[in-house]
C-alpha positions in Angstrom: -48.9 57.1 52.1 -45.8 58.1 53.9 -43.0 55.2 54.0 -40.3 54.6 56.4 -36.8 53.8 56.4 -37.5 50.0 56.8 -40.2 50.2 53.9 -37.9 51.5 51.7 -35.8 48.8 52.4 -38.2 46.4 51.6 -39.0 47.6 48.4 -35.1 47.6 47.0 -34.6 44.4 48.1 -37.4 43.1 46.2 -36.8 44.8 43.2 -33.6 43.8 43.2 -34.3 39.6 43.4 -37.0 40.3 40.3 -34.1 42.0 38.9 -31.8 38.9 39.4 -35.1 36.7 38.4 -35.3 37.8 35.2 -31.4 37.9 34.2 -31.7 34.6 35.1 -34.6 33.7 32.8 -33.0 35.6 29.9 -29.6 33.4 30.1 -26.3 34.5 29.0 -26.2 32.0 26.3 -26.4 31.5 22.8 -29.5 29.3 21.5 -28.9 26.9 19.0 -30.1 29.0 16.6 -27.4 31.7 16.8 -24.7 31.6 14.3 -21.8 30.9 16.5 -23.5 26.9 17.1 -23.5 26.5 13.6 -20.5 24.3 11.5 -17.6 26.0 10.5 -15.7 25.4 7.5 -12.4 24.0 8.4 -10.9 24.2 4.9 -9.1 21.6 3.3 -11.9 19.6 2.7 -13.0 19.0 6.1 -15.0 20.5 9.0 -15.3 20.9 12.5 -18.2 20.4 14.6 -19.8 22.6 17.4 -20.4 22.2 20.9 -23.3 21.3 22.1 -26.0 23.6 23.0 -26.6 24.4 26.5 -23.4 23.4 27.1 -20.9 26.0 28.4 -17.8 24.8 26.9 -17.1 21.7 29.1 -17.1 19.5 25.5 -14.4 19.2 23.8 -15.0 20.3 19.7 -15.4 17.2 17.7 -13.2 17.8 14.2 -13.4 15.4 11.0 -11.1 14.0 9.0 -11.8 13.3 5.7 -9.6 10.2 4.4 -9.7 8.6 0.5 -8.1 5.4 -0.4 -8.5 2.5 -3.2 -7.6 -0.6 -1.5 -10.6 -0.9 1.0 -12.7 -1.0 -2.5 -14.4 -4.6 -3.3 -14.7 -6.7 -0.2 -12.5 -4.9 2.3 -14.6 -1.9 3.1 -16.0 -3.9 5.8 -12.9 -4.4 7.4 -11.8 -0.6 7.2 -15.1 0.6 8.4 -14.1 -1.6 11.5 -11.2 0.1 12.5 -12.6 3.5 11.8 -15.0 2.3 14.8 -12.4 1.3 16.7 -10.3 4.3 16.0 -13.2 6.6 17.1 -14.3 5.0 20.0 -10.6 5.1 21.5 -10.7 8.7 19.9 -14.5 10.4 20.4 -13.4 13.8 19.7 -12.7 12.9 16.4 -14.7 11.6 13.4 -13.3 9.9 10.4 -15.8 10.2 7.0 -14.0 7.5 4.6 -14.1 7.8 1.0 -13.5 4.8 -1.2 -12.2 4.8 -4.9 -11.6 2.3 -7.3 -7.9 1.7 -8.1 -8.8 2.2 -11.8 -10.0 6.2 -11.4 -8.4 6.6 -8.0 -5.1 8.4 -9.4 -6.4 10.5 -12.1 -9.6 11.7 -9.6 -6.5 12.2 -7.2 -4.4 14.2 -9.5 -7.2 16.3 -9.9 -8.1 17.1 -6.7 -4.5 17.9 -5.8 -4.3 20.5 -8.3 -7.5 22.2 -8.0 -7.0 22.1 -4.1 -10.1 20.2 -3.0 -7.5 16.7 -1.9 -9.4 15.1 1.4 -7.1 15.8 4.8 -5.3 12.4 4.4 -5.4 9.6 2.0 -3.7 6.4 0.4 -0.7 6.1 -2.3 0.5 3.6 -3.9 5.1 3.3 -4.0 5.3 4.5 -7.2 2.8 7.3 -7.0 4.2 8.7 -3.5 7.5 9.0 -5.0 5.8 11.8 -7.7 3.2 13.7 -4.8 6.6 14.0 -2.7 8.8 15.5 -5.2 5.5 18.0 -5.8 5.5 19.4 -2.5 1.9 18.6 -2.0 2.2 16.3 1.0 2.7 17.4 4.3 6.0 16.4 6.4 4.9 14.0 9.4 8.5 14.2 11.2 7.6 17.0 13.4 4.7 15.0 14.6 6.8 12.1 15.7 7.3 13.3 19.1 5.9 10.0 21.1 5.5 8.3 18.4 7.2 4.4 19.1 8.0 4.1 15.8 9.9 0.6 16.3 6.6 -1.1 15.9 6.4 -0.3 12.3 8.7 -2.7 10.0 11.8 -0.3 9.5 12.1 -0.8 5.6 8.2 0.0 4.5 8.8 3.4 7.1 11.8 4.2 5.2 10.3 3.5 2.0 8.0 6.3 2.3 10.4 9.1 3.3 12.5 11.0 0.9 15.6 13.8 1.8 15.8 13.2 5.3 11.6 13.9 5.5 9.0 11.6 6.5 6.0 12.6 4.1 3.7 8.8 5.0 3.0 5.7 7.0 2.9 2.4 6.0 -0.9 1.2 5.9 0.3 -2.5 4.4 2.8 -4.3 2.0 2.6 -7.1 0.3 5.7 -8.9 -1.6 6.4 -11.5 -4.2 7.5 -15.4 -3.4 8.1 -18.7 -5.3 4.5 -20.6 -5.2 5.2 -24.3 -5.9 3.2 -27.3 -6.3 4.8 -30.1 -4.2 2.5 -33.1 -5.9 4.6 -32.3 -9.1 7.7 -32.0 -6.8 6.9 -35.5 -5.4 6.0 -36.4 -9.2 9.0 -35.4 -10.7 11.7 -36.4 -8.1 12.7 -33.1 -7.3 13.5 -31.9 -3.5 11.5 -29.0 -2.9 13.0 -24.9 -3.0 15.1 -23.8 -0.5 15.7 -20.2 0.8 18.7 -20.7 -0.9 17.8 -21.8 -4.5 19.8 -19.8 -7.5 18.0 -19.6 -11.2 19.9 -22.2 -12.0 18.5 -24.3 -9.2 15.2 -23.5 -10.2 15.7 -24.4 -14.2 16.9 -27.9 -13.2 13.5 -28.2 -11.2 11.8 -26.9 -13.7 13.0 -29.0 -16.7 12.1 -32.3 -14.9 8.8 -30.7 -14.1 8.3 -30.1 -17.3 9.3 -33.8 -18.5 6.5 -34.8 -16.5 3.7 -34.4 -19.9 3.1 -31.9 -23.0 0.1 -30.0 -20.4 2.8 -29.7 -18.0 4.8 -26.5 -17.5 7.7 -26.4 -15.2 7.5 -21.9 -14.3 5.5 -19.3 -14.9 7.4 -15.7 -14.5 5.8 -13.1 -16.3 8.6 -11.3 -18.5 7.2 -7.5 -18.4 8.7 -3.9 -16.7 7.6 -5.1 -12.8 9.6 -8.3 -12.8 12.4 -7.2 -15.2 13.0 -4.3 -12.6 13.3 -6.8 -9.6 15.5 -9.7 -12.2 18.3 -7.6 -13.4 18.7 -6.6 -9.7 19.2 -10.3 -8.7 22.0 -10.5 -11.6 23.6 -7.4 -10.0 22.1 -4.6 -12.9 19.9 -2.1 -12.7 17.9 -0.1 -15.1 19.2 3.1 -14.2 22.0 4.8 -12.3 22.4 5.4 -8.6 21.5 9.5 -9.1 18.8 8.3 -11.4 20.1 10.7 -14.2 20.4 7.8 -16.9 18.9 5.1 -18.1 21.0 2.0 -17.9 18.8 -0.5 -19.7 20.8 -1.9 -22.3 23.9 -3.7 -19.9 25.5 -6.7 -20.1 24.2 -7.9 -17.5 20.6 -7.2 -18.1 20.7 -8.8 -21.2 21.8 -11.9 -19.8 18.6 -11.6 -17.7 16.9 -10.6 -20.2 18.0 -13.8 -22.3 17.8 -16.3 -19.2 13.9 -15.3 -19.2 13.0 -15.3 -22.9 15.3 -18.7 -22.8 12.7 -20.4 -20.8 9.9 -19.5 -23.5 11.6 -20.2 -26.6 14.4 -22.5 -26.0 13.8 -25.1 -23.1 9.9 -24.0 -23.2 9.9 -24.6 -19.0 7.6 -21.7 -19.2 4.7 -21.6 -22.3 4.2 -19.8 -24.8 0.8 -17.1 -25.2 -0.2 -20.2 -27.5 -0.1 -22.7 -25.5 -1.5 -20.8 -22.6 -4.1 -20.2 -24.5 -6.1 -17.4 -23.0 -5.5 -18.4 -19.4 -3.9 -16.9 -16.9 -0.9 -18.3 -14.7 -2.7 -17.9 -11.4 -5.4 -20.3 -13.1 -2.8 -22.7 -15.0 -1.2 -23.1 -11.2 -4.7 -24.1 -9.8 -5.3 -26.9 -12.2 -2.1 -28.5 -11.4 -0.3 -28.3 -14.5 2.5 -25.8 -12.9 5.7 -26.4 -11.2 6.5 -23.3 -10.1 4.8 -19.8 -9.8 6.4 -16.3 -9.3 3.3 -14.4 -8.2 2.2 -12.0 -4.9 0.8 -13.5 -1.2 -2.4 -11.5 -2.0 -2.9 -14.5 -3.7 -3.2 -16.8 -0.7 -7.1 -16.3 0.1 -7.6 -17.6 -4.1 -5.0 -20.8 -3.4 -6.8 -21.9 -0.5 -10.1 -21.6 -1.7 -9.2 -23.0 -4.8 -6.5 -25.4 -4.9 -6.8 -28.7 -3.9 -3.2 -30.4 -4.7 -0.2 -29.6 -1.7 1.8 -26.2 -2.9 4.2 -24.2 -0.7 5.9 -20.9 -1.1 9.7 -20.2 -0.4 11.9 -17.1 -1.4 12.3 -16.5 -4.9 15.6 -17.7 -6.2 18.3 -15.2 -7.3 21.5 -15.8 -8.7 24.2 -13.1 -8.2 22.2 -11.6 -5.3 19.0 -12.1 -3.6 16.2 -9.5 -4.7 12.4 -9.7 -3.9 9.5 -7.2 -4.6 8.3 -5.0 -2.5 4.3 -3.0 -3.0 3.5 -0.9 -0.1 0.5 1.3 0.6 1.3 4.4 1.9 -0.9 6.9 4.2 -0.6 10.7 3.7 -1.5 14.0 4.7 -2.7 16.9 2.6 0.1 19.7 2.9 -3.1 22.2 3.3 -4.9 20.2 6.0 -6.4 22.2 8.6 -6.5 19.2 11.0 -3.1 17.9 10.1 -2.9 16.9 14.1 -5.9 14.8 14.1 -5.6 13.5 10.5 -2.0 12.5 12.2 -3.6 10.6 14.8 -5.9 7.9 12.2 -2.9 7.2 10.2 -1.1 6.3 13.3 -3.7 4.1 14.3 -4.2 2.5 10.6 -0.4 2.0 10.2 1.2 1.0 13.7 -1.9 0.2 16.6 -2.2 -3.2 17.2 -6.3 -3.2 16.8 -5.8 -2.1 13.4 -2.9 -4.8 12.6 -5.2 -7.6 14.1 -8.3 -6.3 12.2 -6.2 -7.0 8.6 -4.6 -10.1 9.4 -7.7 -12.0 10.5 -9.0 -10.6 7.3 -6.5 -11.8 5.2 -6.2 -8.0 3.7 -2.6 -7.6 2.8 0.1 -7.4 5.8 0.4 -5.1 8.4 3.7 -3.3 8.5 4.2 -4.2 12.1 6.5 -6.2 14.6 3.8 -7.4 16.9 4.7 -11.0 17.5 1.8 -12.5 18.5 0.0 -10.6 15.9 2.4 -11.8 13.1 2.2 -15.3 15.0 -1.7 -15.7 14.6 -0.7 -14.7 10.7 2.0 -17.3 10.4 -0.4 -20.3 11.6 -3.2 -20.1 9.1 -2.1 -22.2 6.6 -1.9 -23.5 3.7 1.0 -21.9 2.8 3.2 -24.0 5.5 6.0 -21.7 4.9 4.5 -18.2 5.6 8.1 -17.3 7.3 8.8 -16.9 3.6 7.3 -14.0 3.1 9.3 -12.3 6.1 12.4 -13.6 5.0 11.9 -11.9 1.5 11.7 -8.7 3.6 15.1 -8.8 3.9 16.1 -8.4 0.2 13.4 -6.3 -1.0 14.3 -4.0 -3.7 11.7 -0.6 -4.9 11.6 0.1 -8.8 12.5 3.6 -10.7 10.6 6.2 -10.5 10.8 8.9 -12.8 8.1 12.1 -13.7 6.8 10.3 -16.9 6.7 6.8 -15.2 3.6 5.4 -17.0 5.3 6.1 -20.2 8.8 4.6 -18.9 7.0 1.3 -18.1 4.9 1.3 -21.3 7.9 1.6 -23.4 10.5 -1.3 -21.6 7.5 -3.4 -21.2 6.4 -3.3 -25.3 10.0 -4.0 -26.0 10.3 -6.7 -23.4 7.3 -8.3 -25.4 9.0 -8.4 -28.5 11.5 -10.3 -27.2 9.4 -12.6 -25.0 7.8 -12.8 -28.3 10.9 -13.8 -30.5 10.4 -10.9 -33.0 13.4 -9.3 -31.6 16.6 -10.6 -30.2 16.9 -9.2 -26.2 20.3 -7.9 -26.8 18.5 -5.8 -29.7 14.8 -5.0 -27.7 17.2 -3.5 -24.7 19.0 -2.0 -27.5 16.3 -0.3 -28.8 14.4 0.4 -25.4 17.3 1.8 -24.2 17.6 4.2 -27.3 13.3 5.1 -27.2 13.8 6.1 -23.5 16.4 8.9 -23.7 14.5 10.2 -26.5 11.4 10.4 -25.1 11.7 10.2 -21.4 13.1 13.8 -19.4 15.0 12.9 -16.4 16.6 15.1 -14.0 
């Protein structure tokens, strides 16, 4: 058969719809069996998720952050897992997987995983332990992340605490700090006005000699004399137990063994404080709880025990100094891996653990530590559930906190005061001699810079 012009046309039109028919059908994308919808490594630890299939890139990529820490172990994973909901529903393109570690293996597993380069994208430190991961070089430095970052809403002195050279290497996740418990039934008993933000030692000792008139079951103090309340002491009696460089020990000094000699006085000599004898086996939070206890130097963690537990009147006020004000100070510090390969998001959870509001509010209606914040009605809601009446305390101490040395072989530092501070707790040595002789085991065995 002959065709004409017309026919011909016919026929290239319709071969050129099926033509566009079966492009169509073929599709120009990749199924979700193809390898470039699969999970890629991300390194560091983490990963980052695909798009989804079918989908021609109008999704954002989803990318994880893998985050270890200790102090969510026991009963506070509950409350972490809540913000990590709250942090991803504000932030869906990215997914937190949380790791939890008991404080007893969680340094030594870290150590590991630091040096064999497997450390998650972010996790938690401790003070003493940042002080040693920054002077590595493993952590990563935040401050070029700060950009927008408000960081006036984070308490200025647990910020500073966890930068070092000019460099801001973490975030405050919480603190916590020490205070003067006090039982005011014994108070009342003994015919003693209560503390005062203003008390000096010798303030407290004349409280707690009347106190400890009151019976022979009856102690007036409790201030355990070992390496993380020596520290904080000598500082209050203007000393310090090393130099301002931190190039040598300064243990054995005047002053410190007047501290040294004030605390081991109320053991042995007035007996305001008892003996390991006549404690027999207890501990101080538990001689405080059955009433027998004036006065107790001890952390606010212990504020959900107290109320559970105690049913006498007590009060906390700042802890008595007496050349100078000095108070404890424990911070929790959030990190980043220096190998991350999703420093930016990583960046983004710590912000929201250490300075959102949600995340602040989550932790103080869990009685978990204190958020290092200056939210006022968040720190407001804090300061109303009592007992203790006096929780401005525990902000007033902020203002005289002091940090403890640090030093490479730390663990072995604080093993060696602390056994020496023990013999003279103990009365087998005098504490001129123990700081003597501390003094002299630390620049043998201890390297400092």
């Amino acid at each position: 058969m002959k065709w004409n012009g017309k026919q011909w046309k016919l026929l290239a039109l319709c071969l050129l719809v099926m033509a566009m028919l079966i492009a169509g059908c073929s599709g120009g994308g990749k199924s979700t069996g193809d390898t470039g919808g699969t999970t890629s490594n991300s390194g560091g630890g983490s990963s980052q998720g695909n798009q989804s299939s079918g989908d021609s890139g109008g999704k954002s990529e989803t990318v994880t952050v893998k985050f270890t820490n200790f102090s969510a172990s026991g009963d506070n994973e509950k409350h972490l897992q809540k913000m990590k909901e709250e942090f991803e529903k504000q932030h869906p393109d990215i997914k937190v997987e949380i790791e939890t570690l008991a404080y007893d293996d969680y340094f030594t597993q870290m150590q590991t995983r630091v040096a064999s380069g497997t450390a998650p994208d972010a996790y938690e430190l401790n003070y003493e332990n940042f002080v040693s991961y920054a002077k590595k070089g493993v952590l990563l430095d935040l401050t070029p992340m700060f950009g927008g970052f408000d960081t006036s809403v984070l308490n200025k002195n647990a910020l500073e605490a966890f930068s070092t050279d000019g460099k801001q290497y973490g975030l405050p996740a919480s603190f916590s700090n020490v205070v003067l418990f006090y039982n005011k039934d014994l108070f009342d008993q003994a015919n003693v006005s209560y503390p005062t933000s203003d008390w000096t030692w010798a303030d407290a000792e004349q409280a707690a000699e009347k106190i400890r008139s009151l019976g022979d079951n009856i102690f007036g103090i409790y201030q355990p004399i070992q390496f993380w309340e020596f520290y904080k002491k000598v500082q209050q009696n203007g000393g310090s137990l090393m130099n301002a460089d931190m190039t040598q020990f300064t243990v054995d000094t005047p002053q410190n063994v007047e501290t040294l000699q004030h605390m081991v006085d109320r053991v042995l000599k007035t007996n305001v404080m008892p003996t390991e004898a006549q404690m027999a086996g207890m501990g101080d939070w538990d001689l405080f709880k059955s009433g027998r206890l004036g006065m107790l130097v001890t952390g606010i963690w212990a504020f959900p025990d107290f109320t559970q537990n105690i049913t006498f009147n007590w009060d906390i006020e700042v802890e008595p100094g007496n050349t100078a004000k000095a108070t404890h100070f424990f911070s929790n510090g959030l990190v980043i891996n220096k190998d991350s390969k999703v420093a930016e998001a990583a960046f983004e959870w710590l912000k929201f653990m250490s300075a959102s509001r949600e995340a602040a509010q989550i932790r103080v209606d869990a009685g978990w530590e204190l958020p290092a914040v200056n939210y006022e009605d968040v720190l407001d809601k804090y300061l109303q559930v009592t007992p203790p009446n006096n929780k401005k305390a525990v902000f007033d101490s902020l203002n005289y906190l002091v940090t403890p040395p640090v030093v490479e072989q730390n663990a072995e530092m604080t093993d060696i005061i602390g056994l020496h501070l023990q013999a003279a707790r103990d009365g087998v040595k005098s504490p001129a001699d123990a700081l003597r002789d501390a003094q002299k085991e630390l620049e043998q065995r201890i390297k400092l810079q």
